[in-house]
Every structure is written in C-alpha cells, then in structure tokens.
Biopython code that builds the backbone (N, CA, C, O; Angstrom):
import numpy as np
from Bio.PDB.StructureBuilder import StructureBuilder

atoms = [
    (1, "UNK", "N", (85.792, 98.033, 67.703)),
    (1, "UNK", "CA", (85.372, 99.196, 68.440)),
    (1, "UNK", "C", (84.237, 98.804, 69.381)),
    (1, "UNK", "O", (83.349, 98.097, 68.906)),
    (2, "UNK", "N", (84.164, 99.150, 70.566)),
    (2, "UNK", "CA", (83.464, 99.024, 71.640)),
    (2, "UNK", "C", (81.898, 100.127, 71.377)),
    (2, "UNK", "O", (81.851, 101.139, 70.678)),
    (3, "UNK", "N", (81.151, 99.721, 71.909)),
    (3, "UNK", "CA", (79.944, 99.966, 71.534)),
    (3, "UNK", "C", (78.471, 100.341, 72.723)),
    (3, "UNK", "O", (77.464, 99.634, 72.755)),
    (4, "UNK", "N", (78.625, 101.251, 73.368)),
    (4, "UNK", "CA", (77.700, 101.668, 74.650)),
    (4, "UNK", "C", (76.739, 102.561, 73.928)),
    (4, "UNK", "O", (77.284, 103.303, 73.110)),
    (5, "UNK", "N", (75.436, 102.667, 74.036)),
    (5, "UNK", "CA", (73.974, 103.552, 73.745)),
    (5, "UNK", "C", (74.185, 104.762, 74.601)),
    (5, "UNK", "O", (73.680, 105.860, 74.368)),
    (6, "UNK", "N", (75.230, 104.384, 75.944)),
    (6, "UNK", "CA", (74.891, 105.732, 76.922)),
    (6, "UNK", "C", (75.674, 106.505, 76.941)),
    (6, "UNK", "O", (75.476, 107.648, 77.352)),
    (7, "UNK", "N", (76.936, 106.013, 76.433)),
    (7, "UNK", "CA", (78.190, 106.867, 76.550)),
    (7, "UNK", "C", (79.404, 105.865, 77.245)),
    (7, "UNK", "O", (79.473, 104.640, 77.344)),
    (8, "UNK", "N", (80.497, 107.169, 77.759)),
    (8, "UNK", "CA", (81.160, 106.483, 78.553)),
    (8, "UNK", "C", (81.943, 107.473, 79.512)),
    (8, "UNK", "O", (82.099, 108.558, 78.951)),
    (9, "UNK", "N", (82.452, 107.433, 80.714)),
    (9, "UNK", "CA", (83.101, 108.185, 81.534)),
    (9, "UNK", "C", (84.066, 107.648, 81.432)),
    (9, "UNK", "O", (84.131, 106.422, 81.342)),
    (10, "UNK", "N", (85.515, 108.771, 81.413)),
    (10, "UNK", "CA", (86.712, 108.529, 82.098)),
    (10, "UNK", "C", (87.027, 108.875, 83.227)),
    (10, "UNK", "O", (86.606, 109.961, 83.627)),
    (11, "UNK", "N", (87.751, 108.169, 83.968)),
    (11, "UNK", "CA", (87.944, 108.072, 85.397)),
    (11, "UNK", "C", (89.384, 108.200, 85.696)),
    (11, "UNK", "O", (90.197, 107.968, 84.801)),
    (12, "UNK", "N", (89.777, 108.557, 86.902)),
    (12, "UNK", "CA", (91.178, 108.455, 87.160)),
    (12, "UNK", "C", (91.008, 107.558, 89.030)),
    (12, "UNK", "O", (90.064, 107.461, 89.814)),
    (13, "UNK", "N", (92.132, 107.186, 89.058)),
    (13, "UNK", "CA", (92.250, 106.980, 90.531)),
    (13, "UNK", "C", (93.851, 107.316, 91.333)),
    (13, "UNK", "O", (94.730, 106.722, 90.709)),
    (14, "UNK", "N", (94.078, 107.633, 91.815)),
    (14, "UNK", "CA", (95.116, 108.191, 92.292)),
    (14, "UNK", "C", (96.246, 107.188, 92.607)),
    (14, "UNK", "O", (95.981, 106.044, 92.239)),
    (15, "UNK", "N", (97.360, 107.341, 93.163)),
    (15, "UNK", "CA", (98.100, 106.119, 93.491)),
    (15, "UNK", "C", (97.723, 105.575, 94.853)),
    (15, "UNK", "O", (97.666, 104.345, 94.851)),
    (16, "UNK", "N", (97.459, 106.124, 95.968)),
    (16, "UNK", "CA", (96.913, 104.925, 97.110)),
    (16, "UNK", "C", (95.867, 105.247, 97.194)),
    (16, "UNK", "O", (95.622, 105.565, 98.357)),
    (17, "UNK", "N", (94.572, 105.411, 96.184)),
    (17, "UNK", "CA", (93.145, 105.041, 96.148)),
    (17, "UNK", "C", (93.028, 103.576, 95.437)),
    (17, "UNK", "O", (93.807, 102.819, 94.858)),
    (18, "UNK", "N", (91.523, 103.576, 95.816)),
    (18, "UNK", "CA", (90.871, 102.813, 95.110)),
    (18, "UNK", "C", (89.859, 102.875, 94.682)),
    (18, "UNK", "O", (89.239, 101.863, 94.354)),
    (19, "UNK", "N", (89.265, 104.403, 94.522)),
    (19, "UNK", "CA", (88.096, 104.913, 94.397)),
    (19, "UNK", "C", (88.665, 105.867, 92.848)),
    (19, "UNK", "O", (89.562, 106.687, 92.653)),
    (20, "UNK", "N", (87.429, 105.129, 91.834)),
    (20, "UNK", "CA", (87.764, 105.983, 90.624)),
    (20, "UNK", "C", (87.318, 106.822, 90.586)),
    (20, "UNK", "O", (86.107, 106.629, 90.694)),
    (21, "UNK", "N", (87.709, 108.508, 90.413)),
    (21, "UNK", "CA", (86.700, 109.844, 90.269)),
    (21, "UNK", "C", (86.721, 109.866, 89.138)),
    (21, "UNK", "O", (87.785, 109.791, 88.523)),
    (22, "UNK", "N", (85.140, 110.012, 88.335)),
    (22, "UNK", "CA", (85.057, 110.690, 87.274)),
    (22, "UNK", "C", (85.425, 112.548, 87.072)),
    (22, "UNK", "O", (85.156, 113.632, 87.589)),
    (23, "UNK", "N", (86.222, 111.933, 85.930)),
    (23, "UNK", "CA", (86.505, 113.267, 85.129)),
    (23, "UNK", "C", (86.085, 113.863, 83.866)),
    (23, "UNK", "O", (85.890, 115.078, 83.832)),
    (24, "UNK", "N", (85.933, 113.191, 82.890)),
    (24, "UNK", "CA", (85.023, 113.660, 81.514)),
    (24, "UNK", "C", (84.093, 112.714, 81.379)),
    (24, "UNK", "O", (84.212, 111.636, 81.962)),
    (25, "UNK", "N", (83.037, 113.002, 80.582)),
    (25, "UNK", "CA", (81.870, 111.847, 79.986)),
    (25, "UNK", "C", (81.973, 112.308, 78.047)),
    (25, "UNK", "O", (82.153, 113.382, 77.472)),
    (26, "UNK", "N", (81.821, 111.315, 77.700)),
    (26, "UNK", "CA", (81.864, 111.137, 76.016)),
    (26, "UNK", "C", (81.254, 110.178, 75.562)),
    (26, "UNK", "O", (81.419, 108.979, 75.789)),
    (27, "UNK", "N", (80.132, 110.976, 74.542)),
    (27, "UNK", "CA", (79.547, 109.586, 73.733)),
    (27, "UNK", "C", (80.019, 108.926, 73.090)),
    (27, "UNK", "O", (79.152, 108.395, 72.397)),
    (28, "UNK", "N", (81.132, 108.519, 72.809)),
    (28, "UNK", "CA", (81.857, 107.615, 71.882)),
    (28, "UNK", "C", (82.943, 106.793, 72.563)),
    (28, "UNK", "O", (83.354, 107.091, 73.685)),
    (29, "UNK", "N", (83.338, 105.899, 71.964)),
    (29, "UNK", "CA", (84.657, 105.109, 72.543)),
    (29, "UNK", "C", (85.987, 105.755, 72.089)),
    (29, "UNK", "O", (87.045, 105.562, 72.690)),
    (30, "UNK", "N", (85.887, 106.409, 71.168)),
    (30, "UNK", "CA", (86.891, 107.081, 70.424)),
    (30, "UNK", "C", (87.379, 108.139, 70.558)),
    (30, "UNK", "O", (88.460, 108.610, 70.204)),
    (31, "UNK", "N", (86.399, 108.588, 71.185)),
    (31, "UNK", "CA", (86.444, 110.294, 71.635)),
    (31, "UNK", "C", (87.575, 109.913, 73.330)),
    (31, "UNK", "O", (88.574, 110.393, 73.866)),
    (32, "UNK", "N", (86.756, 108.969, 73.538)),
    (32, "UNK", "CA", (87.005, 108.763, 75.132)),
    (32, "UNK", "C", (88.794, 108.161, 75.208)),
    (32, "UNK", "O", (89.540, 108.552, 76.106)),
    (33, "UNK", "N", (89.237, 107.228, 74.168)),
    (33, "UNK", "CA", (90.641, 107.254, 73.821)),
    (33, "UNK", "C", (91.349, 107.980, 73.301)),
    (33, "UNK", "O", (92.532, 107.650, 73.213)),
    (34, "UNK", "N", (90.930, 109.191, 72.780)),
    (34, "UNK", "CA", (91.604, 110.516, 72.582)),
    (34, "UNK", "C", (92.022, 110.655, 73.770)),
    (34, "UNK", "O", (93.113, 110.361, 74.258)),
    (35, "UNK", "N", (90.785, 111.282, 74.386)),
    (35, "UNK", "CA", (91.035, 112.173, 75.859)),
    (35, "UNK", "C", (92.049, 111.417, 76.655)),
    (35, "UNK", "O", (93.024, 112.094, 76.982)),
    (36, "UNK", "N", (92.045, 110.127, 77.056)),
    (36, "UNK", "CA", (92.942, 109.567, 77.959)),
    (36, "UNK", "C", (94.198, 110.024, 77.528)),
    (36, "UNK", "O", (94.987, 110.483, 78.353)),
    (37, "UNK", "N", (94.585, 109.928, 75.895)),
    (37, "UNK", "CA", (95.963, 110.051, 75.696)),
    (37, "UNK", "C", (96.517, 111.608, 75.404)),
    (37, "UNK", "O", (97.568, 112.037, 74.929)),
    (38, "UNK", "N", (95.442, 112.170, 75.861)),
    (38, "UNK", "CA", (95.538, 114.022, 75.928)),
    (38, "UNK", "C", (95.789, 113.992, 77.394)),
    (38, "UNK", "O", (96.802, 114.625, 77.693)),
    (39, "UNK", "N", (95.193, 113.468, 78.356)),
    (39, "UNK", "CA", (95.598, 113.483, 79.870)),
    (39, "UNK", "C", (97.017, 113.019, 80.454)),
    (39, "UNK", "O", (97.759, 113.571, 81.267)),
    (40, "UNK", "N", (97.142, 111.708, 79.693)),
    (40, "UNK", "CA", (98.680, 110.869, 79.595)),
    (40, "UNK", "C", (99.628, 112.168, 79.269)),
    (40, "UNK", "O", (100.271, 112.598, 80.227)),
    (41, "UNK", "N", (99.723, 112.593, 78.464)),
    (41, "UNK", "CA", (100.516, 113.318, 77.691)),
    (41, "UNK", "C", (100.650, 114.805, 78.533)),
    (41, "UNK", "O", (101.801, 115.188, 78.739)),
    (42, "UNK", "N", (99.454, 115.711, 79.058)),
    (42, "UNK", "CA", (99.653, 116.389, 79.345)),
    (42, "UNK", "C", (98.315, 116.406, 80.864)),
    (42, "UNK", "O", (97.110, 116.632, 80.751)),
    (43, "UNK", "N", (98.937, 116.151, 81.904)),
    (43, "UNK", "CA", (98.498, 115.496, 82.666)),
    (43, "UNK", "C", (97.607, 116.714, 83.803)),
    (43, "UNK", "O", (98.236, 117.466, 84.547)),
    (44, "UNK", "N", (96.447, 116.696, 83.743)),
    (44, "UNK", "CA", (95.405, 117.629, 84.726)),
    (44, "UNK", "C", (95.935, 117.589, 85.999)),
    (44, "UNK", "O", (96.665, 116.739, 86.509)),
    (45, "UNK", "N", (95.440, 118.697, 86.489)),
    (45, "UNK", "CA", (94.745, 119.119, 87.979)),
    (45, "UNK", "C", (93.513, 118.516, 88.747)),
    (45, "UNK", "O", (92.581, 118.470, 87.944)),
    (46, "UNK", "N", (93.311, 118.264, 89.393)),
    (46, "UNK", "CA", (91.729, 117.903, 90.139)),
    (46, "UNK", "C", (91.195, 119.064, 89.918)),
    (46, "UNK", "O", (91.721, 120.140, 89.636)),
    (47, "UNK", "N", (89.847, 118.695, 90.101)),
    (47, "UNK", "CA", (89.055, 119.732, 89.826)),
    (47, "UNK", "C", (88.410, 120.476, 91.134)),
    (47, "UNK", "O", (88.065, 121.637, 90.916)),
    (48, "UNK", "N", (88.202, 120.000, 92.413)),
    (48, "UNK", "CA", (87.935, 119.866, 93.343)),
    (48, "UNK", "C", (88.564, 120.997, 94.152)),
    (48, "UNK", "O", (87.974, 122.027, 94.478)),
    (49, "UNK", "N", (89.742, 120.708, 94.418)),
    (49, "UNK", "CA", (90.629, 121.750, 95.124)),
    (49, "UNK", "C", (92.141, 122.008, 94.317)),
    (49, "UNK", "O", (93.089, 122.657, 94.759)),
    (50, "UNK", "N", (92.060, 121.345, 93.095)),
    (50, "UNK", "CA", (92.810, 121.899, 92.262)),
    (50, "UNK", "C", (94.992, 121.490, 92.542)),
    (50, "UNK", "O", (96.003, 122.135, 92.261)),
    (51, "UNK", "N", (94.786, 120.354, 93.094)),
    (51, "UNK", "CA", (95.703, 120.066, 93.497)),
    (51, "UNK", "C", (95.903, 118.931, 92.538)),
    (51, "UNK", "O", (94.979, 118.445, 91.885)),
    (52, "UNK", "N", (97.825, 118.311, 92.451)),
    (52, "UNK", "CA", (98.473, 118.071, 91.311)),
    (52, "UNK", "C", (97.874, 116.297, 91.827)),
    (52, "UNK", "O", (97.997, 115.687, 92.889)),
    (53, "UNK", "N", (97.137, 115.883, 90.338)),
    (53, "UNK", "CA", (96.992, 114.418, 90.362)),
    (53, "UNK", "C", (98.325, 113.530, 90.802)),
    (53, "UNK", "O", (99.424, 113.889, 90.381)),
    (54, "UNK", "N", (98.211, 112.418, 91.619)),
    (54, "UNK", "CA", (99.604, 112.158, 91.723)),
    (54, "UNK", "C", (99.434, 110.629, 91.188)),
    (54, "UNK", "O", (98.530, 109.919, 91.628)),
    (55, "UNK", "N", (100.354, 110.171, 90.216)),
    (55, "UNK", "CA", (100.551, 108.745, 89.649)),
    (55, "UNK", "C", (99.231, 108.569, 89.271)),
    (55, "UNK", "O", (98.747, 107.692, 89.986)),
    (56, "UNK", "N", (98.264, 109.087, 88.314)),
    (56, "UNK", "CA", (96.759, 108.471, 88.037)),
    (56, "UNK", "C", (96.900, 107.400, 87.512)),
    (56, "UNK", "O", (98.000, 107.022, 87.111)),
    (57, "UNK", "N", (95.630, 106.572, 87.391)),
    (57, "UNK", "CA", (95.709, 105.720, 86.482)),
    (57, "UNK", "C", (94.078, 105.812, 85.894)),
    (57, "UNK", "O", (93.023, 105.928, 86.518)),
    (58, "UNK", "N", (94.340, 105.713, 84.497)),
    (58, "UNK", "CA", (93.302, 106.244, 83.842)),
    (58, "UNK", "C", (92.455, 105.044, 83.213)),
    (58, "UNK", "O", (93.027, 104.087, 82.692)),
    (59, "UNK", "N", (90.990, 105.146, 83.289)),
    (59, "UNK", "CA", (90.112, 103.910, 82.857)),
    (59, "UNK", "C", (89.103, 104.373, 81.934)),
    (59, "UNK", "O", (88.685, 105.524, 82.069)),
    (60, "UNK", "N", (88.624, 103.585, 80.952)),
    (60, "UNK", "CA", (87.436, 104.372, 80.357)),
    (60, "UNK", "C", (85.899, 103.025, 81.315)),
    (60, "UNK", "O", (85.884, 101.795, 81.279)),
    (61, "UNK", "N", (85.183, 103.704, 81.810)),
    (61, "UNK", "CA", (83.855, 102.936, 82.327)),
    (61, "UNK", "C", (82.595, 103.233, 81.638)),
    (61, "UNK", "O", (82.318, 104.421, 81.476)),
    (62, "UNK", "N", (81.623, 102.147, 81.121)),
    (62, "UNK", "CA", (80.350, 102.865, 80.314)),
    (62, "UNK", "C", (79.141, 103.071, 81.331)),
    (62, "UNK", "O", (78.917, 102.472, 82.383)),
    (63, "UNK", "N", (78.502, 103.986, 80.776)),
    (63, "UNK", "CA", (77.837, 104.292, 81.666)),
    (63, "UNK", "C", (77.108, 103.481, 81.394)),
    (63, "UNK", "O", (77.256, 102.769, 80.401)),
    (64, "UNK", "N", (75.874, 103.362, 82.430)),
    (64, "UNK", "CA", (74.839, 102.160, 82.401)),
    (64, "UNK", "C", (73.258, 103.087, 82.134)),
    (64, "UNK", "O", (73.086, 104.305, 82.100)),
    (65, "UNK", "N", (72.642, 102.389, 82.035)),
    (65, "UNK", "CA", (70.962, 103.060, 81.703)),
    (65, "UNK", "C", (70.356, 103.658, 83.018)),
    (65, "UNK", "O", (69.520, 104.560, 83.073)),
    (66, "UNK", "N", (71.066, 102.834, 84.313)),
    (66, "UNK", "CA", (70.963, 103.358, 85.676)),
    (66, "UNK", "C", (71.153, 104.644, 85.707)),
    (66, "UNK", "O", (70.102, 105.271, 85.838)),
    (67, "UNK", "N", (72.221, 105.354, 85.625)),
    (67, "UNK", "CA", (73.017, 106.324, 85.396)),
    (67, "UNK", "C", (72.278, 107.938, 84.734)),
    (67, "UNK", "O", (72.188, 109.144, 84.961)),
    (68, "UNK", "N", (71.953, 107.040, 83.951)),
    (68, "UNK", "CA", (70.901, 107.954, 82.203)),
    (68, "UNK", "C", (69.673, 108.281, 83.302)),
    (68, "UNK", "O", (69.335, 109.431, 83.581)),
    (69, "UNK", "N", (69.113, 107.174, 83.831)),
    (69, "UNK", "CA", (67.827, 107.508, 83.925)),
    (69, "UNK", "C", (67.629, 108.092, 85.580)),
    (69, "UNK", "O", (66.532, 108.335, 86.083)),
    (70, "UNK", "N", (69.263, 108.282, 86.433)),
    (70, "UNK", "CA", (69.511, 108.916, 87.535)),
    (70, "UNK", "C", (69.864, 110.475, 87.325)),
    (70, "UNK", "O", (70.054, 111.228, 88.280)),
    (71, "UNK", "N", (69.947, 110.961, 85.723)),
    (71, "UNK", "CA", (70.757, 112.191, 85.486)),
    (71, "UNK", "C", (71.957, 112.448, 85.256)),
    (71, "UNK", "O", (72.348, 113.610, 85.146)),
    (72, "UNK", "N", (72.819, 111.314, 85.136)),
    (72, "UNK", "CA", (74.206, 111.907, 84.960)),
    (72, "UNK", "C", (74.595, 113.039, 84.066)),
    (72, "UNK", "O", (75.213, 114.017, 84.487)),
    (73, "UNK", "N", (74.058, 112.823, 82.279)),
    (73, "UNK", "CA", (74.098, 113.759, 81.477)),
    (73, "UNK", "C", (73.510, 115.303, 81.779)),
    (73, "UNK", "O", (73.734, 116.329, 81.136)),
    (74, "UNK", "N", (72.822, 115.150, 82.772)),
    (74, "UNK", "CA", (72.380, 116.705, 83.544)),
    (74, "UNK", "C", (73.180, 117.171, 84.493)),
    (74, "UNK", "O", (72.702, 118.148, 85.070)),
    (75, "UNK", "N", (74.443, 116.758, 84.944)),
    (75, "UNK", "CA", (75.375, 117.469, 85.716)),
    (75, "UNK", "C", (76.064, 118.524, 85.122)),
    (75, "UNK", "O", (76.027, 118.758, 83.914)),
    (76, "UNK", "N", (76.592, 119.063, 85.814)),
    (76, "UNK", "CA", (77.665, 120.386, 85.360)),
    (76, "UNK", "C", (78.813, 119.347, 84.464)),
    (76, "UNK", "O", (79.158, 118.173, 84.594)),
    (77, "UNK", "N", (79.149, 120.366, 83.588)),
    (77, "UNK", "CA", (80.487, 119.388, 82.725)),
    (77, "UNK", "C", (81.561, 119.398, 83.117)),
    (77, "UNK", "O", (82.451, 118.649, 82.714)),
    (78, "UNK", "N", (81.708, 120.496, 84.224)),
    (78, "UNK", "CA", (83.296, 121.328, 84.479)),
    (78, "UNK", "C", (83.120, 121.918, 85.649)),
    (78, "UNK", "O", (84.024, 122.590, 86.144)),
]
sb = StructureBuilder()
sb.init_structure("model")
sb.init_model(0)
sb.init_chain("A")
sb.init_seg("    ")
for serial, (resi, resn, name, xyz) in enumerate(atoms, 1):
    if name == "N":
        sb.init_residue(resn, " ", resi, " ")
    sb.init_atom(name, np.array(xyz, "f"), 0.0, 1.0, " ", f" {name:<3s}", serial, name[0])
structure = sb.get_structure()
C-alpha cells in the first residue's frame, strides 16, 4: 500500500488532452482506488459545464506539501 501524509487527488484527462483535471481529493490510497473503480463503472459528468466525459483516463496523483501549504484542502469539494 502506497503511503502520502497529504492525501491524494484523482484526476481524469480526456481523450485528446493532456492536461489532467482534478476531480476528487482523498486521504487514503484506498479510498482513492475505490473511487476510480466507482467512476470506471459508472462514469461522471464534468463538473464545469456538465458535459459527457469522453474516453477518460483516470490517475491517482499525491498531493505534495506545496499544495497543503497553497490551500488545496480549503477549496470547495463539489
């Protein structure tokens, strides 16, 4: 089991991006391989303008102390 102090974000990127958008944050590694295979399975909307993800591909990234001490955990969740 993988092991981060800060957490970790899941990300998606679309099929002709290359830019990963975060979509959930989770303190655990475990939590965070749930969620991917809850997304796989039954596959989201963007959140943005709410239009159909097309071909994602899903990553788990840890967050860094950069991150922590920029606010990430103080954003909106949703």
């Amino acid at each position: 089991m993988k092991r981060n102090r800060y957490g970790y974000k899941i990300c998606y990127c679309e099929k002709d991006s290359k830019i990963y958008i975060c979509y959930f944050m989770t303190y655990s590694y475990k939590q965070a391989k749930f969620a991917i295979n809850g997304y796989i399975r039954y596959p989201p909307t963007a959140r943005e303008d709410g239009h159909k993800i097309k071909n994602p591909t899903w990553k788990i990234i840890p967050i860094s102390k950069d991150e922590v001490i920029a606010g990430i955990w103080r954003e909106d969740p949703f």
